[in-house]
C-alpha positions in Angstrom: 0.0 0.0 0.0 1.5 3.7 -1.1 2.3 5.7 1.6 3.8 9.3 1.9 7.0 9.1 3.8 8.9 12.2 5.0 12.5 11.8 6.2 14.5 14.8 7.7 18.2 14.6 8.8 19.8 17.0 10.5 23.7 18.4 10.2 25.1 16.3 12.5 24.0 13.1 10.7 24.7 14.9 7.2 28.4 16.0 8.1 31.4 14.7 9.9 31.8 15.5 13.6 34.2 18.4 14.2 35.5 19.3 10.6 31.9 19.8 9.1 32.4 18.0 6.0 30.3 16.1 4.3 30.0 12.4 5.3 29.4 11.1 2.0 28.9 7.8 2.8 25.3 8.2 5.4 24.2 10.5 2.4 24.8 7.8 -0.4 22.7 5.2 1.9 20.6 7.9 2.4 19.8 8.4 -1.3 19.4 4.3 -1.8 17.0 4.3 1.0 14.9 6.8 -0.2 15.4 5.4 -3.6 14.2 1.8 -2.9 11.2 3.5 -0.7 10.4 5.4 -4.4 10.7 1.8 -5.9 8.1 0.2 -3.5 5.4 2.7 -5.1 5.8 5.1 -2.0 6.1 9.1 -2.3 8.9 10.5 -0.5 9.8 13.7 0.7 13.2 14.8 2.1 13.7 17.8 4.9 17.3 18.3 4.7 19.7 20.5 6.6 23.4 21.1 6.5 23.5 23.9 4.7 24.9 26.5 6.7 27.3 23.5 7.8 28.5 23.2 3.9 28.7 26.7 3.7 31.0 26.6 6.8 33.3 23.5 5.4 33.8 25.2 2.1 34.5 28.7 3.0 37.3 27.5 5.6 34.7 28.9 8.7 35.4 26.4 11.9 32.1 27.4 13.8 29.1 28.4 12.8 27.9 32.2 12.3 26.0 34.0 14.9 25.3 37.3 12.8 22.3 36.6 11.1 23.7 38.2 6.9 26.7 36.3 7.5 24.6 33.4 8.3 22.8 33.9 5.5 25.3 34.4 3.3 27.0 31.0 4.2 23.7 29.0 3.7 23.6 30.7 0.3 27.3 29.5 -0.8 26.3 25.7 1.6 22.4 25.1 -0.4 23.9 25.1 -3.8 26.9 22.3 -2.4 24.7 20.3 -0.6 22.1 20.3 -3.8 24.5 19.1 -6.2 25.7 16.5 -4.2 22.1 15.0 -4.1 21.3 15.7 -7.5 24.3 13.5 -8.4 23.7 10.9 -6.5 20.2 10.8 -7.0 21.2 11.2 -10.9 23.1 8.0 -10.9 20.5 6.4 -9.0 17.8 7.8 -12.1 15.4 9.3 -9.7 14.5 12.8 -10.3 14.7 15.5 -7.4 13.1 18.9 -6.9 14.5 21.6 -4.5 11.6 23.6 -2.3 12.6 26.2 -0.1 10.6 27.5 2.9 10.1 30.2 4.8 7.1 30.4 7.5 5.3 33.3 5.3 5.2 30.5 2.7 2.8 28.7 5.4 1.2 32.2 7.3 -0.9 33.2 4.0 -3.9 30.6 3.3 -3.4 31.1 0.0 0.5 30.6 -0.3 -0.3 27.9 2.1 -2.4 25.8 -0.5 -0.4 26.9 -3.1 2.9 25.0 -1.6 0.3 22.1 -1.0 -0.9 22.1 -4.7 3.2 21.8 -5.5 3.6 19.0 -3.4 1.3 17.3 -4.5 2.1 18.0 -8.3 5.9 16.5 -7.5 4.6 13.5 -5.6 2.7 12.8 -8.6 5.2 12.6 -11.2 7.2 10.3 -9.1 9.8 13.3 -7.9 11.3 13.3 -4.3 11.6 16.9 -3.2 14.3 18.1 -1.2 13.2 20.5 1.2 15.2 23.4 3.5 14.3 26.2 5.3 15.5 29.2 2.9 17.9 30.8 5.4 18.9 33.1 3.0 16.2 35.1 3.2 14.4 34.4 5.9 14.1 37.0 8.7 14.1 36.0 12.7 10.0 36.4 13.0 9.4 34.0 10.0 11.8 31.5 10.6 10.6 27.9 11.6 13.9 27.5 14.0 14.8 24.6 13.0 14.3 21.7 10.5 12.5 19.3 12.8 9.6 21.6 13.2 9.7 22.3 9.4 9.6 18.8 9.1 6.8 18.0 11.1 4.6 20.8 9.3 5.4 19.6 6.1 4.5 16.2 6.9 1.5 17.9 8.4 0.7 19.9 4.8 0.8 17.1 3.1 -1.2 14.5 5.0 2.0 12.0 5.7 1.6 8.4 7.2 5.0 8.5 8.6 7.7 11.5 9.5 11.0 9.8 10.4 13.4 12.3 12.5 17.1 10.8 12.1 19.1 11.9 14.6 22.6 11.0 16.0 21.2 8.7 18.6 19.1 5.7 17.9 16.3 6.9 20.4 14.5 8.5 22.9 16.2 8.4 26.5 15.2 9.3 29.9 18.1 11.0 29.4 20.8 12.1 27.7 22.6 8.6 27.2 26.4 10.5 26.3 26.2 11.7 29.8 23.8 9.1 32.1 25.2 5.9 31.2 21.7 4.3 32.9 19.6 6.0 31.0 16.7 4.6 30.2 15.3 3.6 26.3 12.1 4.4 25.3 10.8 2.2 23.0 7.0 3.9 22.4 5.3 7.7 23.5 1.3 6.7 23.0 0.7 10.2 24.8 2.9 13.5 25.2 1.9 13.6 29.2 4.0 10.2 29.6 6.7 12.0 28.7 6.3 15.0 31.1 5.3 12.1 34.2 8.8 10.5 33.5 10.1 13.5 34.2 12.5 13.3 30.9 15.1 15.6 30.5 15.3 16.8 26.7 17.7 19.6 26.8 18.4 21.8 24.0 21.7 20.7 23.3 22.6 19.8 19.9 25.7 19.0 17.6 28.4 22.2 17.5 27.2 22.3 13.4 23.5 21.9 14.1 20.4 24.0 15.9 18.3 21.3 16.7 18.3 19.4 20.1 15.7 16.7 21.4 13.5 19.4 22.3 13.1 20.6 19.2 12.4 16.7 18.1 9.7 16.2 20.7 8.0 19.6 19.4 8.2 18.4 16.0 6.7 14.9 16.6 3.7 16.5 18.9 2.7 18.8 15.5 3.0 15.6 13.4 1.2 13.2 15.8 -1.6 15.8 15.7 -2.0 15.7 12.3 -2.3 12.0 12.6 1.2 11.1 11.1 3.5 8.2 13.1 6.7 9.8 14.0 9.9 7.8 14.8 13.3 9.5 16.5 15.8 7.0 14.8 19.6 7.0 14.0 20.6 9.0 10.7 24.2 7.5 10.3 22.2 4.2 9.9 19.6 5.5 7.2 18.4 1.7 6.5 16.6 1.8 9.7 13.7 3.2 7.6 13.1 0.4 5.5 13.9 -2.0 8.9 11.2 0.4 11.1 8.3 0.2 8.2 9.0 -3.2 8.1 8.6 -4.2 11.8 11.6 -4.2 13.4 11.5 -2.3 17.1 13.8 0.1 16.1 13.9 3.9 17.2 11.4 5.7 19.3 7.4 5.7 18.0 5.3 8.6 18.6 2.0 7.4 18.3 -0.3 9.4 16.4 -3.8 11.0 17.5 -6.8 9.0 16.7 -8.9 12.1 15.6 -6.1 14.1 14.3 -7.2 17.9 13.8 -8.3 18.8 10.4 -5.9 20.8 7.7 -7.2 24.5 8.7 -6.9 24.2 12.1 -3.2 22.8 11.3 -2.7 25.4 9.6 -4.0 27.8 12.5 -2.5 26.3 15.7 1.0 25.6 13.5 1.5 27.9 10.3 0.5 30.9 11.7 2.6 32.8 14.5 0.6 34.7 16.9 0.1 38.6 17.3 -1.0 39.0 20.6 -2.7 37.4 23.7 -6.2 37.2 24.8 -6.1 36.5 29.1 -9.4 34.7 29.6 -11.4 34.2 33.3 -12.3 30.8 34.0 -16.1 30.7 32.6 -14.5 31.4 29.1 -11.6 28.8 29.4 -14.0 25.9 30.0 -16.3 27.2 27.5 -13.9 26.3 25.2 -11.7 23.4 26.5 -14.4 21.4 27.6 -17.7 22.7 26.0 -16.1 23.4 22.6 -18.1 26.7 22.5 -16.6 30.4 20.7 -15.0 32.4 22.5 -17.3 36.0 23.5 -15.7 39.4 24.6 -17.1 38.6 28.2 -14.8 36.1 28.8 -11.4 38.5 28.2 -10.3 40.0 31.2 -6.9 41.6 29.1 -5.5 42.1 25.7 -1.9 42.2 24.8 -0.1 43.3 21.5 -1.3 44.7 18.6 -3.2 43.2 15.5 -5.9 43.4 13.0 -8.7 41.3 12.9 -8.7 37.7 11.2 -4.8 37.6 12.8 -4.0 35.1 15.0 -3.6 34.9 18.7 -2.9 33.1 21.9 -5.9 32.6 24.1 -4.7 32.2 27.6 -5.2 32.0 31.5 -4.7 34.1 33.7 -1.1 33.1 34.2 -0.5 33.4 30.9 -0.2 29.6 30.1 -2.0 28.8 26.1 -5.1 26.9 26.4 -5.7 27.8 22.6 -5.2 29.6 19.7 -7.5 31.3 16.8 -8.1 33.9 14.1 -10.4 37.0 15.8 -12.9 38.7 14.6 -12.0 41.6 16.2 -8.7 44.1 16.4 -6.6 44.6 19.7 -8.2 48.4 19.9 -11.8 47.2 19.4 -10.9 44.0 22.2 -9.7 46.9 24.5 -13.1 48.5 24.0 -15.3 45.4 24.6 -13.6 42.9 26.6 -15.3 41.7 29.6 -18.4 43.3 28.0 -21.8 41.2 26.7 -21.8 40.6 23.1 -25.3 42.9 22.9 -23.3 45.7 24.3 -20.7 45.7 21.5 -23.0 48.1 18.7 -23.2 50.4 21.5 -19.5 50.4 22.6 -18.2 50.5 19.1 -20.9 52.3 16.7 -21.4 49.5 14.4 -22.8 46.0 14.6 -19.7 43.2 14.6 -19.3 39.2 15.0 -21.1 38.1 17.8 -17.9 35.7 18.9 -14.4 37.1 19.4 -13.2 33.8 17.7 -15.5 31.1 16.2 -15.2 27.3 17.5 -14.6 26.6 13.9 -11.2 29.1 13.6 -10.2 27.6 17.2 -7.7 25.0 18.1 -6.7 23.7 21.9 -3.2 23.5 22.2 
């Protein structure tokens, strides 16, 4: 049976440790992998960092940029590298590759947003595996995805995958970081995120000297994916046959289970594409309203407002600590919130002048995070 596969690997699978050059080898088995996944009838789709790292190897750099146009500027001379060495092996293998750059304004407008789907779906079709990066040469801080496991994970997401395989360079999950905690403990299968929080895992940020990613950022990625009802594994990426041993059985790597119901492609595209202009700080009659009744959300339920933005933007719905319960498009801007929060919806033609929505944001543009 087809399936839709996406793989990402990250720059410390991609590159050898300390000099930053390419490990040719992992990305040759990479590309024979991926290949015989092609062969099987199955559409693939490859999320692929090391740009930056390439960049840094051929330009003679021995760590990686902090100053965001040199940065950029490196990932410029690194993407056309790290392309060309695909395209070659991929050549010799006779399967034909497309390279898509993203940045997050790709995913923030509905209609860019579909039209990136449409392309997808256009190279899937004709049998192309599409190499995919974040385009770091012109993306700015604010519409950056921060790394590629999260780019990864709403790709995957975009294009309805069955499975989203995060290589890494360890073979799984741990209790904790097994480099440093020689007992720590394997973790085979995560049917729910909360199991993860009641082992009390540590998942610190730290990645490879060459890469931004961590297994935070892998965690995040696989609780975006598992929402959009896609199984995600955290296996090894300098053993890039794992992903023919994993969708073949073998108890390899760490499974994220995926969600039963999984949430539908708008509100994907609302809870994960968008990034947030402000805050809405709701009482306790309005929070459970919404996480428990699935109701709207009304301006007498918003005891604050915070940031600036127009109406249909996005924002975080919160309590009164600020913790997200939520997230959705309003029907409102921050000025007219300032005006009418905490105030019944038939006061609002009389506060404002005019008669608005009678919800804040609709249950249909809301999504419980």
């Amino acid at each position: 049976m087809t399936k839709t596969i996406v793989v990402k690997i990250g720059t410390s699978s991609l590159t050898q440790p300390g000099t930053g050059q390419l490990a040719l080898s992992t990305i040759a088995t990479l590309a024979e992998t991926l290949c015989y996944l092609r062969q099987q009838g199955h559409r693939v789709i490859l999320v692929s960092s090391g740009a930056v790292g390439v960049g840094c190897a051929r330009l003679g750099l021995t760590e990686r940029p902090k100053a965001i146009a040199l940065k950029q500027a490196v990932a410029a001379v690194g993407q056309g590298r790290l392309m060309r060495v695909y395209d070659d092996l991929f050549t010799t293998l006779q399967q034909p590759i497309a390279q898509v750059l993203l940045t997050r304004s790709d995913l923030v407008q509905r209609s860019r947003y579909l039209n990136v789907y449409n392309t997808f779906g256009e190279l899937l079709g004709l049998g192309v595996i599409p190499v995919v990066n974040e385009n770091d040469t012109v993306a700015v801080d604010e519409l950056k995805f921060g790394d590629n496991d999260t780019l990864s994970a709403l790709v995957a997401s975009l294009v309805q995958a069955d499975w989203l395989f995060l290589l890494t360079d360890v073979d799984r999950l741990y209790s904790a970081d097994p480099r440093s905690v020689p007992d720590a403990q394997p973790i085979a299968l995560v049917s729910n995120m909360k199991e993860l929080a009641e082992l009390g895992i540590q998942t610190g940020t730290q990645g490879s000297q060459w890469g931004t990613g961590g297994m935070v950022t892998k965690i995040s990625a696989a609780r975006i994916a598992i929402a959009a009802g896609v199984r995600t594994v955290i296996t090894e990426g300098r053993f890039p046959r794992n992903i023919e041993k994993i969708l073949q059985g073998e108890p390899l790597g760490t499974h994220f289970q995926p969600q039963p119901e999984p949430t539908s492609a708008r509100k994907r595209w609302i809870a994960y594409g968008l990034l947030p202009a402000g805050k809405l700080y709701l009482d306790a009659g309005a929070i459970a309203a919404i996480a428990q009744a699935g109701k709207s959300l009304l301006a007498a339920g918003i005891k604050a407002v915070e940031g600036e933005f127009e109406t249909q933007e996005a924002v975080q719905l919160c309590d009164s600590s600020g913790n997200e319960i939520a997230r959705g498009l309003v029907n409102y801007s921050s000025d007219e919130l300032q005006k009418i929060r905490g105030c019944h919806s038939r006061e609002i033609p009389t506060i404002l002048g005019y008669v608005g929505a009678e919800t804040v944001v609709h249950r249909d543009n809301l999504v419980l995070t």
